[in-house]
N, C-alpha and C positions, 0 to 999 in steps of 0.2 A: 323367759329367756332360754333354759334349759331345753324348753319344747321349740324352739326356733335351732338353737343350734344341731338340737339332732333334724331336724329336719334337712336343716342345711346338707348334712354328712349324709342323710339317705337319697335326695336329691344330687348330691356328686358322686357316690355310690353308684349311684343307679346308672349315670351316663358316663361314668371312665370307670366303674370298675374298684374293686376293693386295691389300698395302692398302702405297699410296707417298706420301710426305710430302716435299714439296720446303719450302726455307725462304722467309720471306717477304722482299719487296724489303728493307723497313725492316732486318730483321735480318741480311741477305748485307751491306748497307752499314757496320751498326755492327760485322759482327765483320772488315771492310774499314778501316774506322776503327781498330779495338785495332790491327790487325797494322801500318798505316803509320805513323798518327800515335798512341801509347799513353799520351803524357801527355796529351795532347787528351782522348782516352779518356777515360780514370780521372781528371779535372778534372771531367768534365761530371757522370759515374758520380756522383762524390763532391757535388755539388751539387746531385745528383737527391735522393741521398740525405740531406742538410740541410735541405732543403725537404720533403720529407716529416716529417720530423722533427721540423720546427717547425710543420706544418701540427698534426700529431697533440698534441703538446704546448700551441698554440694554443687546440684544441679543450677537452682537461683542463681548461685554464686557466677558460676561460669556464664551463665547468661547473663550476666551482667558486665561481663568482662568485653573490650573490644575487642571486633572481628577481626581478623587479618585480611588486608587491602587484598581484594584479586583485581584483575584486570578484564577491562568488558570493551569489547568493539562497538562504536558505532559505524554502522552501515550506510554509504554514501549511496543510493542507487546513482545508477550510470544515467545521464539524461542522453535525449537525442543529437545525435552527432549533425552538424554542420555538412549541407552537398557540398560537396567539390567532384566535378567534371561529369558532374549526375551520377554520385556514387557518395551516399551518405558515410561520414566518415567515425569510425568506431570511438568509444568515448569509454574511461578508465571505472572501474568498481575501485570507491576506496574505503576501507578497513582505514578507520581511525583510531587509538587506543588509547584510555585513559583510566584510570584506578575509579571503581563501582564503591565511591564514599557512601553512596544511599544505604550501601546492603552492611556496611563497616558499623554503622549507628545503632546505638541500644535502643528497641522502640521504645521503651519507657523515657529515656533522658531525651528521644525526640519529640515525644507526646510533650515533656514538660516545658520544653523553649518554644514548640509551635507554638503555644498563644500568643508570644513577644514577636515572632518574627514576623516583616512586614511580607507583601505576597511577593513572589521572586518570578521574571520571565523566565520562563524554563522548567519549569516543578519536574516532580516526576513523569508525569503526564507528557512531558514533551519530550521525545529524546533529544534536542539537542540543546540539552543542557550543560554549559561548560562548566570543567573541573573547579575554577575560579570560583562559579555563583555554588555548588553543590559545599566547598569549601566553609561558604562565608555560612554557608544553611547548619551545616553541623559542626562549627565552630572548631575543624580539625584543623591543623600545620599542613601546608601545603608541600606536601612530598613530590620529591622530579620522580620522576618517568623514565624508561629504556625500555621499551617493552621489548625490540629487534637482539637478536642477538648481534656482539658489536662486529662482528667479523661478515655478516650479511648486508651491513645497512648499504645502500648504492646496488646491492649485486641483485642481479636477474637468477629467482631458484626455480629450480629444475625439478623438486621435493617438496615433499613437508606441507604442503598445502594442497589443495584440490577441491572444484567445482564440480557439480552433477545436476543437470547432465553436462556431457563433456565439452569443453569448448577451446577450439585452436586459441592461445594466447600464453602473455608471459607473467608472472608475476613477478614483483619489485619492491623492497624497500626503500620507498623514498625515502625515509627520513627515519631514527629509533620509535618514531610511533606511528607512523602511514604505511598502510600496506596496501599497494595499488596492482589492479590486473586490468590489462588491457589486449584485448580482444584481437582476431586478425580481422575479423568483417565486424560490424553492425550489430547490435544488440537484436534479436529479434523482437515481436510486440509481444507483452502480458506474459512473458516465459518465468515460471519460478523457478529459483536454482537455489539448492544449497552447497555451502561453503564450509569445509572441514578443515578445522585449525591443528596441526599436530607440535607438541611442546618445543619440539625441537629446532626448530625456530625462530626461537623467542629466547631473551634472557632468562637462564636458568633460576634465576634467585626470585621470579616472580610466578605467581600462581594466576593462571585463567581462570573467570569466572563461569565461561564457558568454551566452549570447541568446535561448535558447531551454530552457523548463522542462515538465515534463508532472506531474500528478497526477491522481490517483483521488478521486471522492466515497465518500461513505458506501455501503456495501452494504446491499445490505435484507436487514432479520431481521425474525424472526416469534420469537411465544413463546405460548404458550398460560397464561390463568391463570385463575383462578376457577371452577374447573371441580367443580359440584357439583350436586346432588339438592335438585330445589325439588317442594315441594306448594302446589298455590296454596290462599291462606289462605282463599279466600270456594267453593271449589270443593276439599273434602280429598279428593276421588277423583280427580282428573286431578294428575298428577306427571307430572314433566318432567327432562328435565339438561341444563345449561344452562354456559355458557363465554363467556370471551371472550376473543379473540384479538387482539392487539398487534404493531402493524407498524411496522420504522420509517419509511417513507415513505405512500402512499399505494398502495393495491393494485386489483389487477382482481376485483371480485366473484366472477365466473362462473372465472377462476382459479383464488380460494379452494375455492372450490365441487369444482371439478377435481380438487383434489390434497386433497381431504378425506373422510377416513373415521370415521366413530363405529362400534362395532362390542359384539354382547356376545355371552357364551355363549348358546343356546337352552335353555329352560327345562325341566326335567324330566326321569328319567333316562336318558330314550331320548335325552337329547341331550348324554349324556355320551359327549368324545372327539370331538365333532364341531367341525366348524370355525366359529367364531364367525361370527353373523348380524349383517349391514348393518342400523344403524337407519336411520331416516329420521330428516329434522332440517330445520330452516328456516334462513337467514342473511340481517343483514342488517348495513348499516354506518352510522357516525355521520357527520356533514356531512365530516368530513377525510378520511376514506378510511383511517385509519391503526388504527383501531378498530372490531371487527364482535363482535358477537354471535350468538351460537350456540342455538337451544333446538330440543331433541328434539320428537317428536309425542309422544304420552299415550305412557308405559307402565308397565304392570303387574309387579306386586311380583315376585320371582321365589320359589319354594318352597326356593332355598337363594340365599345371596350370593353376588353373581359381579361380577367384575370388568368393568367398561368400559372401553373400548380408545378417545381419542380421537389421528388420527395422521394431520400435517399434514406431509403430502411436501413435498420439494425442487421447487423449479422456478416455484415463483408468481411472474406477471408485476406487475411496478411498471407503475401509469398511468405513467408519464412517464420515458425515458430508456428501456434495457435492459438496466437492473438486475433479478433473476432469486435469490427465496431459494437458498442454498447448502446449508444444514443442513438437516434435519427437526426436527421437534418432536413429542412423544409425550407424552400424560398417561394414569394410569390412576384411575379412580374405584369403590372398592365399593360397589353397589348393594346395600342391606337386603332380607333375605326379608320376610316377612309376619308372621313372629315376632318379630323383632329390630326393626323399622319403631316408631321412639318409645317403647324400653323404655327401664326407667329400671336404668342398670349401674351408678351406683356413691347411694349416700348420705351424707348427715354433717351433722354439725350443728358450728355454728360461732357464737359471742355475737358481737355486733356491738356497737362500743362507741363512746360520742358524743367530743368533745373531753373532756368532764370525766371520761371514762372509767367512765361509768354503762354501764348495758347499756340497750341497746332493742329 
């Protein structure tokens, strides 16, 4: 064993080096202390170690002690406003406020009632968890609320609060715990903004749990609907197909345009197997922007039915903000040959019968 261990030390020798450790002043003193004076020593030792002792048990202590209620917003996002006169109409961000019982709770004493408690709509998991169920969860006294300062509640402020980036609009206390901001135009799509709360504001006697909130607007989506086979009724030779496409915000024309395909097999059976032909097509949009219409140029009946391919890529830009569709949209429509074009497939005959149950 002896011949292992020096080995060892010539082997670490050899690859770091011979290595000397002298002791520090502090510690040549205290172990100069045990050896003179030893009760001195082991007096101080033992006091060092009481005082830690009571630091660390100190510590438990207070952690075990209930938190103090702060207050925590929930974040309403603003949904899409209602058109009126083809102009989407602006819709309110609300700041709701209610005391953060979850963060008040000792995790220990919640660890020990979770196994009793039955499962609650709302957990943490969800934020719209009401004060009520978070109550009945951590078995606290349902304390009232003022979050508003009382000299605000009703008034429209001028201060103390602010959105970034910046947006024309008012803020308002509806009520000592709703704080609502509405907008002069329209939310734009997918815009993140945060929201900076300052105390002064709010009832002094209460503490925030936070100051500062971020949220999302609405995204833009698209959908395609009515997408069908017109014959104009004063001209029965010119046929068309026609659609119209449904946004939630307002869109860039020349975008739609961009990320838009109508597409159909070529006719005949030399164009069987081939790759569907681009039609052409016209678009335009209604005063809001949020609604376009779609119609083909003339086309002719095909010698068999075939399908229409209409296929509305990802990526269309919103007028306003940088909001960008996410999904696609696809519809397929069968176009009539020239035989099947207004035949009649099914008949029957049916009595028609008045109130008094006569026939007519």
């Amino acid at each position: 064993m002896p011949a292992v261990g020096s080995s060892a030390k010539n082997v670490f020798r050899s690859v770091f080096g011979a290595v000397q450790w002298s002791a520090p002043e502090w510690l040549l003193r205290l172990k100069q202390l045990a050896r003179t004076h030893p009760w001195r020593f082991w007096g101080i030792t033992l006091l060092v170690l009481v005082l830690l002792t009571a630091i660390v048990a100190g510590y438990h202590y207070y952690q075990q002690l209930p938190k103090p209620l702060q207050v925590k917003a929930e974040v309403v996002t603003p949904q899409i406003g209602h058109s009126q006169d083809d102009t989407e109409q602006p819709t309110p961000l609300l700041l709701k406020f209610s005391y953060d019982l979850a963060s008040a709770v000792n995790p220990a004493q919640e660890q020990e009632h979770e196994p009793e408690l039955e499962p609650v709509l709302g957990s943490e998991q969800d934020p719209l968890l009401s004060s009520e169920q978070e109550m009945a969860r951590t078995s606290m006294p349902a304390p009232m609320l003022s979050a508003a300062r009382l000299d605000l509640i009703g008034e429209v402020l001028s201060d103390g609060v602010a959105i970034s980036p910046a947006v024309p609009g008012k803020w308002l206390w509806q009520d000592d715990n709703i704080l609502s901001f509405t907008p002069e135009q329209a939310w734009p799509a997918d815009q993140q903004y945060t929201v900076k709360l300052e105390k002064r504001i709010f009832n002094p006697e209460i503490e925030l749990a936070r100051q500062h909130y971020k949220f999302t607007t609405e995204p833009l989506s698209a959908e395609i609907n009515r997408l069908r086979f017109y014959q104009n009724p004063t001209e029965p030779t010119r046929r068309n197909v026609v659609a119209t496409l449904n946004f939630s915000h307002p869109v860039k024309l020349e975008s739609v345009k961009q990320h838009l395909t109508m597409v159909m097999q070529a006719d005949g059976e030399a164009a069987t197997g081939s790759r569907p032909q681009p039609l052409p097509f016209s678009l335009s949009a209604d005063e809001s922007g949020r609604e376009l219409y779609l119609q083909s140029d003339d086309i002719n009946l095909p010698e068999r039915e075939q399908y229409l391919t209409l296929q509305l890529d990802a990526g269309i830009n919103a007028v306003r903000g940088v909001g960008k569709t996410a999904n696609a949209a696809k519809a397929q429509l069968l176009v009539p040959d020239r035989t099947s074009f207004l035949k009649v497939s099914d008949l029957n005959t049916e009595i028609v019968r008045n109130p008094q149950q006569q026939p007519e």
